[in-house]
N, C-alpha and C positions, 0 to 999 in steps of 0.2 A: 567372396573368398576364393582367392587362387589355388587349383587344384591342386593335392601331394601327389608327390613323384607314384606315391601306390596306386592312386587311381588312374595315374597313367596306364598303367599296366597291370590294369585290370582285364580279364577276362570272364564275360557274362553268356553264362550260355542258359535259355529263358524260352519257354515258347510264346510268352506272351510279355514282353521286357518291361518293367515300371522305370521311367528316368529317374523316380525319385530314389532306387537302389543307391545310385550315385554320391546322393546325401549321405549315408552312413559311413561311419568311421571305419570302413575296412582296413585302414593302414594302423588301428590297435587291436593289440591280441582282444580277443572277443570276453575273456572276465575280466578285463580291465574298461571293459563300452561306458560310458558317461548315465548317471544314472536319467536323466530327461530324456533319453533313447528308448529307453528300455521300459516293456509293461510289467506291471508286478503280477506276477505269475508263481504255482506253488514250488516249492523246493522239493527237494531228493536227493538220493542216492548219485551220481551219473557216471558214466563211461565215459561221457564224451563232456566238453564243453559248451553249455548250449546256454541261449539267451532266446527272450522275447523282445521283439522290437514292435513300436507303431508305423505303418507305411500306408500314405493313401488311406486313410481315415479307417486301414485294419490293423490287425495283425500278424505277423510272421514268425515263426520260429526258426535261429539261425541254428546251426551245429558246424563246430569244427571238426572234421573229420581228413583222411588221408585224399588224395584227390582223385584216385581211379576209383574208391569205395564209393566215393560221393557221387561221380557221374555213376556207378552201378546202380545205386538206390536211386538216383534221382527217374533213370530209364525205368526201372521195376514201378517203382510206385506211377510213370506214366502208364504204363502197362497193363496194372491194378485198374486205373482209373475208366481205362479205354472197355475192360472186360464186367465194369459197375460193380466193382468189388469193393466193400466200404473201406477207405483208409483216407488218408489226408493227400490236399492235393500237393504237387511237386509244384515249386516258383520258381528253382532254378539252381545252377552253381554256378560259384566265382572261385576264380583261381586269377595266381599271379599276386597276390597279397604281398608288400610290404612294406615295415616297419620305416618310420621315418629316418632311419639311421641305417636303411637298405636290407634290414634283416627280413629272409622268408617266414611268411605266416602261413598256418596250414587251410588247407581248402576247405570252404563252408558250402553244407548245402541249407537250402531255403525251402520249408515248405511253407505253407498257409494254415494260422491255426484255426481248429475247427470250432463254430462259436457254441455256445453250449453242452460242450463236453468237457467231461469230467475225470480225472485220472482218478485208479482208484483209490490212493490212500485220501484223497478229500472226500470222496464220498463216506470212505471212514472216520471222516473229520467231524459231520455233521450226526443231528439224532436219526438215523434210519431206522426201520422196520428191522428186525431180527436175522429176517433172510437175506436179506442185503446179499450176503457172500453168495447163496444158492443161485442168486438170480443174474447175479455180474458172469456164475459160470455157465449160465446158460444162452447169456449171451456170448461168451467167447465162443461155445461149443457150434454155433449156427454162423457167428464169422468164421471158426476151422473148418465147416463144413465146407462151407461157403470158398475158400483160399482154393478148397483140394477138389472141389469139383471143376476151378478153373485152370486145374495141373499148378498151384504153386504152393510150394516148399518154403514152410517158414523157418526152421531151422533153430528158431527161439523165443517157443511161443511163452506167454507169460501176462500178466495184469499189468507190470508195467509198462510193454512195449503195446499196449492199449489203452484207447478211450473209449469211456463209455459218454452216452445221450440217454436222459429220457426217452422214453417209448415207451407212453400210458404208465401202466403200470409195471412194467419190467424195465430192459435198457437193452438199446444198442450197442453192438461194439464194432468199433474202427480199429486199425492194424495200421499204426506210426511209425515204426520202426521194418524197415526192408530190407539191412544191412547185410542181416545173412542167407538171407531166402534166394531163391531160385523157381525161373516158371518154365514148365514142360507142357510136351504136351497131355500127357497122361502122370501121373503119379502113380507109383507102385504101392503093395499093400504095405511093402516094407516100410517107406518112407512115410507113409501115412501112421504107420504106427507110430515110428518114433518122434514123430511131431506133435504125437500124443502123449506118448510116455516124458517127452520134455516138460510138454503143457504141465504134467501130474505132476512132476519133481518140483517145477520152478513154482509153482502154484502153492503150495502146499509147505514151501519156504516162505513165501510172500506171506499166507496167515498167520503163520507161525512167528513171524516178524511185527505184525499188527499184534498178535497176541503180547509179545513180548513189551509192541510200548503201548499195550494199555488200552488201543483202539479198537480189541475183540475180544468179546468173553472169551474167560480162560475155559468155560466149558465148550466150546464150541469145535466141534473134531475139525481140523484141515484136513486129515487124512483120508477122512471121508467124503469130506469137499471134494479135495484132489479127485478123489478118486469116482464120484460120481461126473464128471467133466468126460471121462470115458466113457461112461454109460450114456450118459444123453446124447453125445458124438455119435457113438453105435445105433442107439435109438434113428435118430436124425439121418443116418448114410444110408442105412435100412431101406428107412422110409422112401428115400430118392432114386436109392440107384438096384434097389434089389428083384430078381425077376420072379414074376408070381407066376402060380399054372391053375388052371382052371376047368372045367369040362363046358365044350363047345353051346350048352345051352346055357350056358351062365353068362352071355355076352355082357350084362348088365354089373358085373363087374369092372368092365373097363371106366367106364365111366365112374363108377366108387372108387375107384385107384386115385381118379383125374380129384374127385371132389375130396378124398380126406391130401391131397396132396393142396391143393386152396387154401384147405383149414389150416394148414402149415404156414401157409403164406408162399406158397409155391407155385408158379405156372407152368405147367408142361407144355413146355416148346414142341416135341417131338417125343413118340412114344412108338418104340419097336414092339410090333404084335404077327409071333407068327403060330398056325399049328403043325401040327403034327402030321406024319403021312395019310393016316384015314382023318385025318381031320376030325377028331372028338374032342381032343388037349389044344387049347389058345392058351399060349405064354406071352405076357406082355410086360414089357422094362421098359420106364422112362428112359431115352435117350439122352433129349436136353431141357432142363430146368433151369427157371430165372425165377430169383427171388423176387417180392415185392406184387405180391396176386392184389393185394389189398389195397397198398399205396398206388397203385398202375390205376384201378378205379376208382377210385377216389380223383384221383386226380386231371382221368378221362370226362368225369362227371363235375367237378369245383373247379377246376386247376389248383387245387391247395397240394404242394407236394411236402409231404409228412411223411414221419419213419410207420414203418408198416403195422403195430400196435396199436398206434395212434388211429391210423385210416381207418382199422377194424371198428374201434369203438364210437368214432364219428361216425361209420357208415351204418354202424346200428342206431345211434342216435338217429339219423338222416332216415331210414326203416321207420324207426319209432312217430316220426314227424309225419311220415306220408300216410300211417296208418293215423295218427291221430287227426289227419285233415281228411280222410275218407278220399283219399288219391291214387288207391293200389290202381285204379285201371290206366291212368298218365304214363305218357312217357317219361320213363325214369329221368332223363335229362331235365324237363321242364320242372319236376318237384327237385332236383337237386339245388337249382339256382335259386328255387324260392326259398328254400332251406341254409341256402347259402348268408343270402340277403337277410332275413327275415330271425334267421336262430343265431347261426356263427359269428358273424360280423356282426352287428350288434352288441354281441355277449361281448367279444373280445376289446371292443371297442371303450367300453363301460370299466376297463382296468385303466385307474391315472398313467397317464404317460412316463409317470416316473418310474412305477412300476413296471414297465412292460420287459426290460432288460433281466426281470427274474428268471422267466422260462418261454421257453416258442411257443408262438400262440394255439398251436394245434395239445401244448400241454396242457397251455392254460384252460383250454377248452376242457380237456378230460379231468381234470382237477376241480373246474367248475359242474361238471357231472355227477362225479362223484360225491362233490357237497351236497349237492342239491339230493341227492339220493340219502346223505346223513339226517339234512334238516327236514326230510318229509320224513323219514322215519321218525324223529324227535317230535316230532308238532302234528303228526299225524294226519295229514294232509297234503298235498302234491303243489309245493312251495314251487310260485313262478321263476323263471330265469332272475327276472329282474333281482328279487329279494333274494336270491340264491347270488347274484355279483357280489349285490351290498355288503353281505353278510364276509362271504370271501375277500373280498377287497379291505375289511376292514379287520380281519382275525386269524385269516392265514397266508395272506401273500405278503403281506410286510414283514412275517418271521422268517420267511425262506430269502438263502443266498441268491445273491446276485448271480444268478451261472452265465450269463453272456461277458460280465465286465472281468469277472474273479475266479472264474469256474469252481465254483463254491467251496472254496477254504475258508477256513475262518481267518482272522489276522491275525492270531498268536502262528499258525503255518505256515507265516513267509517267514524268508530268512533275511533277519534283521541286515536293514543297511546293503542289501543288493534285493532291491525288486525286480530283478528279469531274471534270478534264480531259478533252474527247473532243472528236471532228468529226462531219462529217459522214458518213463511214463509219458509223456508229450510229443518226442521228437526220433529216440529215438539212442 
């Protein structure tokens, strides 16, 4: 196929370029892409016009956006990425678009969609647990945490402009949307507030819109949802960045700072401790904090790199195994690989390959835990792995969505007759 005049004059700017970009029809407007391009992905509301495309055996999310907005976000979201702040990665922008009749089209940015996440009105698509909503705001509250402690300003924070992941039993949440945000170096109280009080407004719109079509109990407060999203916030800044005092024989507090700050999933990088003139009062404030206390270990000890929920509950599981082979005196290392070999791999293995695109296998692990913990309770006895797979494999993973292919909408939630349909919840 001889190249269009648009792809002449294309302009790709990528840090890591795919030639297959090239392939895609950039010289038509982006809701008009062919529907064999495009992945079928959920629908929404959107600002912008966005599609899903396949590239190189993934996929992408394009957005037409203005073209200095695009290279803004495209730079922020590398920025995010560099400082391991959870969001979607950046692939690139093109400019220089056009129409086969010479008309300008407007500039697309590309990120990478993220596999196993879930926007949130799918997850109010499927049957969840009641709390669903408390638990989606507790993961936004540890990503705002998370944004402001690396100086950046989101400017419009919200459930759509988020995905979530599994993580055990709760969820992760990733930050898709960079559009309006901005990073410093420090963030003021001010600014943090209002990034809060945005979260609470747009928040608490968004239930109140699930209410309205049907996808949340009508008894269910938003307003108190919204509104606990700043308390947990609080809870959580508290927790990281607040300075404690002490009396000089209590030095054993420092260290209790350091361990409920782990329990959080926190590591303290750095911690300013000074006292006082006579030296009685020691005041000590975390400096610098990096998330992920839990998944760092884990994955020092397996190499399995999983969201931090997940690490916790495996590394108890992995506790549990060394105590039940009478291995407490081993080097941690050597019982991790046996447990590696011997527990995990195996288990995960034992799901048909057909199945495996339900959920990542450090879920499938905790969901196999957790059964196995129902049918010892039920049978009254300490039910093996093996009959704990069987049992899973045949009665609850074949009910659960597909979240790697579909990100688990059901099919009445696409929009009929354009499968690469989506909003901002995805991209942005």
């Amino acid at each position: 196929m001889s190249p269009t005049p648009a792809r002449q004059q294309l302009q790709i700017t990528a840090a890591s370029p795919d030639p297959a970009l090239l392939d895609l029809p950039w010289h038509i407007p982006l809701e008009q892409w062919p529907t064999e391009t495009l992945a079928a992905l959920p629908r929404g509301i959107s600002r912008h016009i966005v599609r899903f495309a396949r590239l190189s055996g993934r996929v992408i999310a394009v957005k037409e956006i203005g073209e200095t907005v695009a290279y803004r976000e495209y730079e922020l979201l590398r920025q995010l990425r560099r400082l391991d702040v959870p969001s979607v990665e950046p692939v690139g922008v093109i400019t220089g678009r056009r129409s086969p009749e010479g008309e300008p089209l407007e500039a697309v940015l590309i990120t990478q969609h993220l596999q196993f996440s879930l926007p949130y009105r799918s997850l109010f698509s499927q049957s969840l647990r009641p709390d669903t909503a408390t638990r989606l705001i507790d993961a936004l509250a540890v990503l705002l945490v998370r944004l402001h402690l690396a100086g950046f300003y989101w400017g419009d924070v919200s459930l759509s402009n988020t995905l979530f992941r599994r993580d055990a039993e709760t969820f992760a949440a990733y930050l898709v949307d960079a559009e309006t945000g901005d990073l410093h170096q420090r963030l003021t109280d001010g600014q943090r507030g209002y990034d809060l009080e945005v979260a609470r407004v747009n928040i608490i719109g968004e239930l109140m819109d699930l209410q309205a079509g049907e996808f949340l109990e009508e008894d269910v407060d938003a307003v108190a949802i919204g509104d606990a999203l700043a308390e947990r916030y609080g809870e959580l800044w508290r927790a990281l960045t607040e300075t404690e005092s002490f009396g000089y024989g209590e030095r054993w507090r420092v260290q209790a700072r350091i361990d409920r700050l782990n329990d959080l999933g926190f590591d303290v990088g750095e911690l300013d401790i000074t006292t006082d003139v006579d030296g009685t009062t020691v005041r000590i404030q975390p400096k610098v904090v990096e998330s992920g206390h839990h998944s760092r270990r884990l994955m020092r000890l397996t190499g399995l790199d999983v969201g931090e929920h997940q690490a916790r509950r495996l590394l108890n599981d992995l506790d549990e195994y060394r105590a039940a082979t009478d291995r407490q005196a081993e080097d941690e290392s050597f019982v991790a690989h046996d447990w590696l070999t011997e527990v995990f791999e195996p288990a995960v293995r034992k799901v048909p390959r057909e199945l495996r695109g339900k959920l990542e296998p450090a879920q499938i692990f905790h969901e196999l835990l957790d059964h196995r913990w129902y049918l010892s309770q039920q049978q009254h006895r300490d039910v093996p792995m093996k009959e704990t797979v069987k049992s899973y494999v045949k009665h609850i993973l074949p009910n659960r969505p597909d979240e790697q292919a579909i990100l688990g909408v059901q099919p009445g939630d696409l929009r009929e007759g354009e499968p690469g349909s989506a909003d901002d919840e995805l991209i942005g």
